[in-house]
N, C-alpha and C positions, 0 to 999 in steps of 0.2 A: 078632445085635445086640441086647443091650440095651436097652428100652425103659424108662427113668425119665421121672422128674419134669413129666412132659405137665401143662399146663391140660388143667380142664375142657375140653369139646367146645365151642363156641357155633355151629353149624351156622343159616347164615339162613335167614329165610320166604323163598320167591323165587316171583313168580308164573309162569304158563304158558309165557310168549312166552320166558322165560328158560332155561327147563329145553330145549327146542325148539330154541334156539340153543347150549346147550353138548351138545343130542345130536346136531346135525349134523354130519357127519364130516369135514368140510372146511371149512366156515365161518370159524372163527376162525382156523385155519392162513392161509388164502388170506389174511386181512388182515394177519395177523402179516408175513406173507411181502410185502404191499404196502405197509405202511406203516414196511420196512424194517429191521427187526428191534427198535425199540424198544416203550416202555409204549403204548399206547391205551386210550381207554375206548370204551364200546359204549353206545348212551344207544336208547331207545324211547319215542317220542312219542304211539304211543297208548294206552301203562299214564300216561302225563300227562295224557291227556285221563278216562280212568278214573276218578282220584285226584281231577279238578275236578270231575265229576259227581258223586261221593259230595259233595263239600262242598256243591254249589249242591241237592242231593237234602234235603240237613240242613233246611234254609235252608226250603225247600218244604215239606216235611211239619212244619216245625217252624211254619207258617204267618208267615213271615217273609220283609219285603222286604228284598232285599243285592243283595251283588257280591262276585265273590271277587278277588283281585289276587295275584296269584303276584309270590310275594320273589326278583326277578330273581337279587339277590345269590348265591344260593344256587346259581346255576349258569350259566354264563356261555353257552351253548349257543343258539343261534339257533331253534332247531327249538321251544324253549316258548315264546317270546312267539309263535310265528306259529301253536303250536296256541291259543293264547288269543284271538288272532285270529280264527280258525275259530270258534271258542264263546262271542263275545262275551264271554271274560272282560275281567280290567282286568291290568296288571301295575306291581309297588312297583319304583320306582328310586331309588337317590340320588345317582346323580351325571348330567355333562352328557352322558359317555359313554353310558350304560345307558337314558337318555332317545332317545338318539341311535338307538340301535340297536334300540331297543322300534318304534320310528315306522319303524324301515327293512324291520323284521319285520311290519307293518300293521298295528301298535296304533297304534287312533284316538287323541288328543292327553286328548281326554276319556275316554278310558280307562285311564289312568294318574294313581297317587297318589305322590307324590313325599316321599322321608322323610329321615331321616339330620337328624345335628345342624346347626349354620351351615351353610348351602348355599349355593354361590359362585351371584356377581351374573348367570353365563352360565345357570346348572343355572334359578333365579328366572324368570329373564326367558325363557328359550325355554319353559319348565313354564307361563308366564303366556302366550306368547303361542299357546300350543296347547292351550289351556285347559284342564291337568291340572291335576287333587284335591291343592294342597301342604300336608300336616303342616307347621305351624310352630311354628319348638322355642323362640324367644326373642324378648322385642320389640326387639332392634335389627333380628330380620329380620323383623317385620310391619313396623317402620319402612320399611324397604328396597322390601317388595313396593307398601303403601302409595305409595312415592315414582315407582313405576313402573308403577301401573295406570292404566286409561283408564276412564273412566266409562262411555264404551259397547261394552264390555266389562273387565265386573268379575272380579278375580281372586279365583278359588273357593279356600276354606283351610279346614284343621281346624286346631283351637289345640291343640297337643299338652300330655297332665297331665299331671305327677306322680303316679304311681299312690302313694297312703295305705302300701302294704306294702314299698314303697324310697324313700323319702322321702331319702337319700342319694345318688340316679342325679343320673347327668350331663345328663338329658334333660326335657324339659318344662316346664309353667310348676307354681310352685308357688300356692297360694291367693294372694298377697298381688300377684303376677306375673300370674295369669288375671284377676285383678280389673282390673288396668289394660290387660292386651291387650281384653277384653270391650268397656269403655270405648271403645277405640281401633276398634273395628270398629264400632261404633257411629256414633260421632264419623263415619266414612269408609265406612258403609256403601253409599254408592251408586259407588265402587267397589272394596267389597271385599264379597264375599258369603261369608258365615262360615257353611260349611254343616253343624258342628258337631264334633265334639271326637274325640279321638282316645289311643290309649294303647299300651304295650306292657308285658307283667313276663315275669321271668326264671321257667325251672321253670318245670314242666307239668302243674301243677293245675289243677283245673277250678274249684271254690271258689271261687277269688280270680280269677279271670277274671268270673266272674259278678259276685259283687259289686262287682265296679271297674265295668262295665259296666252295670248297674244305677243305680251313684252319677251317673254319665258322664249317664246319660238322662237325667236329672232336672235335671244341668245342662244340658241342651239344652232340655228345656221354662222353664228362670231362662230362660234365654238368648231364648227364643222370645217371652217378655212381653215382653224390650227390643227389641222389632222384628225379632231377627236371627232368620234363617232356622233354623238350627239342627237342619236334619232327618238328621242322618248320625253313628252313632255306629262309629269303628274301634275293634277292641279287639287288630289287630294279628295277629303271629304264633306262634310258639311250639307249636305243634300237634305232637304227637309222633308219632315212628313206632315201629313195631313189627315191631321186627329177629329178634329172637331167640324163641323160644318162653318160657313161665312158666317151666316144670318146669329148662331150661337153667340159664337167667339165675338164678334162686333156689339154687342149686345152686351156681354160679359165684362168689356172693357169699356162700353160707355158708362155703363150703371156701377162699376166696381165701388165696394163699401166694404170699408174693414171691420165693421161689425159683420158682415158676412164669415167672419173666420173666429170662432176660440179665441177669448181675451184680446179680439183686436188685435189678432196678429197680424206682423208686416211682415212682407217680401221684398227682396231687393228688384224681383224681374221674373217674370214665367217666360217658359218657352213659348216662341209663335204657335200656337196650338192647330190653328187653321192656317194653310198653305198653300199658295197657288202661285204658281205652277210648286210641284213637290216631286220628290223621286226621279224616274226617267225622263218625267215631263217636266223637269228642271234642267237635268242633262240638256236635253229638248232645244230649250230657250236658249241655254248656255250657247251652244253651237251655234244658233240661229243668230246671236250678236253680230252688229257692223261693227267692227272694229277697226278695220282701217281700208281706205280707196279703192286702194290694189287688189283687194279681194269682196267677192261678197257678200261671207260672214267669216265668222270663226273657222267654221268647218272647213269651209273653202280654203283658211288659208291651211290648217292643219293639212287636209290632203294635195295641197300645189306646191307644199314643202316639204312633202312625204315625210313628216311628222308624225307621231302613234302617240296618242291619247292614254294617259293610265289614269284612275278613278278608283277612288279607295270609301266607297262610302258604308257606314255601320248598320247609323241607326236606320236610313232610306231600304236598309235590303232588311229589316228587321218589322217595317211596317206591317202590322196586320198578322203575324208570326207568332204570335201568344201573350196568353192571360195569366194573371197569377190572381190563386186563390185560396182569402185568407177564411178558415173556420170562426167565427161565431162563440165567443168564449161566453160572452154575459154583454144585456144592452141593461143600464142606469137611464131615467126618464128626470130632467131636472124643468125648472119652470114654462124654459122656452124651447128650448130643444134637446136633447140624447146624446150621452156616448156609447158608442159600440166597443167594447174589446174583444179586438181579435190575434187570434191565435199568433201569436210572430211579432214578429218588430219592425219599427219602420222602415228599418235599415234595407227594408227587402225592398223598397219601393225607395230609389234613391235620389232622387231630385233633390232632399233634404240636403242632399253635399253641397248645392249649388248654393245653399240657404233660399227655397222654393219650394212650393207643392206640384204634386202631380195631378192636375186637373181634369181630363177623364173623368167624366160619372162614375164611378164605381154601383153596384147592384149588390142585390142578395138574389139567391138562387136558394130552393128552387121559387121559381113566380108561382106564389098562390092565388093568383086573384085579385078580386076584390079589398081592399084593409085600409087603414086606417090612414092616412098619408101622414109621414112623422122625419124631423129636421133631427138631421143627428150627426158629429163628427166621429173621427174613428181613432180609437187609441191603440199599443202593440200591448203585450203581455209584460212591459216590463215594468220596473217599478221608479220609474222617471218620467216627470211632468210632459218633459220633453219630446218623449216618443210616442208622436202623432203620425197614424198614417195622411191621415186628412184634418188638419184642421178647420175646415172650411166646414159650413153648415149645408148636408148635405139632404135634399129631398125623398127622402125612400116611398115607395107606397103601398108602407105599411109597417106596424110595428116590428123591428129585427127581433129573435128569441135567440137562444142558446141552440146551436146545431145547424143554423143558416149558414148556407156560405157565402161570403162577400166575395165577390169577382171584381177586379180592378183591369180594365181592358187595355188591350194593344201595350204589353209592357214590358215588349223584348226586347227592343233597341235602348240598352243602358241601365231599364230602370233595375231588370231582376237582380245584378249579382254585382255592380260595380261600388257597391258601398254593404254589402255581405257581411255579417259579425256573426258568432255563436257565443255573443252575449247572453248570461246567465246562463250556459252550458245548451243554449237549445241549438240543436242543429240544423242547418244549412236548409231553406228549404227542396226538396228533390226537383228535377226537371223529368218532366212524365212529357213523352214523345207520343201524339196523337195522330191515326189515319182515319182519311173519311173516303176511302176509295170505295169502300162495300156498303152495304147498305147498315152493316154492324159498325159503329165508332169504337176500333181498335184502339190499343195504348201498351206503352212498357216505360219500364223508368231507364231514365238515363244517368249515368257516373259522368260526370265530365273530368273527374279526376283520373280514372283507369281509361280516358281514352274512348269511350265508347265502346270499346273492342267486345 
């Protein structure tokens, strides 16, 4: 058989617990075989507890007070708010749902910073009455929280900015907008405690995170002469992961050819796949920034203006935290290269929202060996042109059969559940909670709908 037109390889970083589980010779069959022939994913909660130590480690050696808050959104799984739980972290929700379910998982009330644009009078009021950290994006909802706090107990907020470098986002106040909420907490401050400012930007530089954060402090010290408390600067999330190696991903983008994809398909943009600095050792740099004379860096000045750091990031504490994995329905063999159909829809693997692929090598399990090296893209089970897990022509090595399972790595941060259907009546695929403390690779499924409980 002919082998043409393959992409590049982009083969993932995977840590230990991973490799451990796709060498056990039974493991994933057994689930496969239990969770009755469809997609699953496979999540691990203690590479999440890993991934928040590196951030809260930043924070420390960077000599800085914080918190970190994992961006629930990012994964709908019960098993990370209750390691946050365990670790006294905090966790970002924005809706009444995600609140809901963070407090059922043992996040204290004040452990939770609440964000997202208008946020309904339910998501307000219970975030008020359980006294979580709310980001507010506009003053009809400072009016709103205003109308419904109690003097003896005031409701905690950040005013959320317009960050200077998108000055066209749908989010935040802008100067002329911070000028009259400021005003307004003022006016209301015995019961509204404004405990200081908050922000988000798109893209994963470090530069522009520091100086937004930088500006941010400085408004908390204006903010601190009119009375208000003002000690808490978020600079949000946006932290990147580091999927692929340098020498790949550079490679990948030198030589890119859209005949490497199914019909010449186009993308508007992939994610930075390969990241450096990524995670904590973004945090890292962020802090390590000159930002201005008088201090010298970031960090420095967050703690010479006893300022506290808040850090909401999703996909960065999701790095390395699980696989999903799609069953093997039937592989078709055409001139140049193969389609694989598997079990599920693309929907499960959601990059597709951004109009994107998720790039990760995906595999078949189990490794036999020896075989035939064969170019093949991936379609879902359904019955639309459309649903490609992969369009991209990918290198297997060896021909796929019916009963392989195709493993698609590292695809907890976003990819498993934020774009979810139970199109053509198939259901949801399960989240099976994996341990490798014993020498046996334990597992059970998880509901993220009941809570976990």
């Amino acid at each position: 058989m002919e082998v043409t037109q393959a992409a590049h390889p982009l083969p993932a970083r995977e840590p230990e617990w991973v490799r451990r589980v796709y060498a056990d010779p039974a493991a994933l069959g057994d689930i496969a075989d239990a969770v009755g022939g469809g997609p699953f994913h496979v999540l691990h909660p203690d590479q999440f507890t890993v991934n928040l130590a590196g951030f809260v480690d930043a924070m420390v050696t960077a000599g800085v007070d914080g918190k970190v808050y994992f961006g629930k959104k990012a994964n709908k799984a019960a098993c990370w708010p209750r390691a946050c739980a365990g670790a006294n972290a905090g966790v970002d929700v924005a809706s009444a749902p995600e609140l809901v379910h963070a407090l059922a998982n043992g996040v204290r009330g004040e452990d939770l910073v609440v964000t997202g644009p208008a946020k309904t009078d339910d998501l307000l009021w219970l975030a008020a009455r359980h006294r979580g950290l709310i980001a507010v994006d506009a003053l009809d909802e400072l009016d709103r929280l205003v109308a419904i706090a109690d003097a003896a107990d005031p409701v905690r907020i950040l005013l959320r900015v317009l960050p200077a470098s998108n000055p066209h986002s749908r989010f935040g106040f802008d100067d002329a907008e911070l000028a009259l909420a400021l005003d307004r907490c003022v006016e209301h401050r015995a019961r509204i405690t404004m405990e200081g400012f908050s922000f988000h930007l798109t893209g994963y530089a470090v530069a522009p995170r520091a100086w937004q954060a930088s500006d941010v402090i400085d408004r908390c010290l204006a903010a601190r002469a009119r009375g208000l408390a003002a000690t808490s600067v978020s600079i949000g999330g946006g932290f990147a992961v580091d999927y692929v190696g340098e020498t790949a991903w550079q490679e990948f983008l030198r030589d890119y050819r859209d005949d490497w994809f199914h019909t010449g398909k186009k993308f508007s943009g992939f994610y930075p796949y390969h990241a450096d600095p990524a995670g904590g050792e973004m945090l890292s740099a962020i802090l390590a920034s000159s930002v201005a004379s008088q201090h010298a860096d970031l960090a420095a000045k967050f703690a010479q203006t006893e300022t506290r750091l808040l850090i909401e990031p999703g996909r960065a504490m999701l790095d390395g935290c699980g696989f999903t994995v799609f069953p093997v329905l039937g592989y078709k063999q055409r001139e140049e290269y193969g389609f694989i159909t598997a079990s599920g829809l693309s929907l499960s693997l959601s990059e597709q929202w951004f109009a994107s692929e998720y790039l990760p090598d995906p595999f078949l399990w189990p490794q036999r060996g020896t075989g035939v090296p064969t170019n093949a893209c991936v379609g879902g089970s359904s019955c639309l042109e459309s649903d490609m897990l992969s369009w991209r022509k990918i290198r297997f090595d060896r021909v796929p059969r019916r009963g392989d399972l195709l493993i698609y790595p590292n695809t907890a941060g976003y990819q498993m559940d934020s774009n979810e259907s139970e199109f053509h009546q198939l259901e949801l695929p399960p989240k099976i909670v994996v341990t490798t403390a014993s020498d046996r690779i334990g597992w059970r499924c998880e509901s993220a709908r009941r809570g976990g409980m």
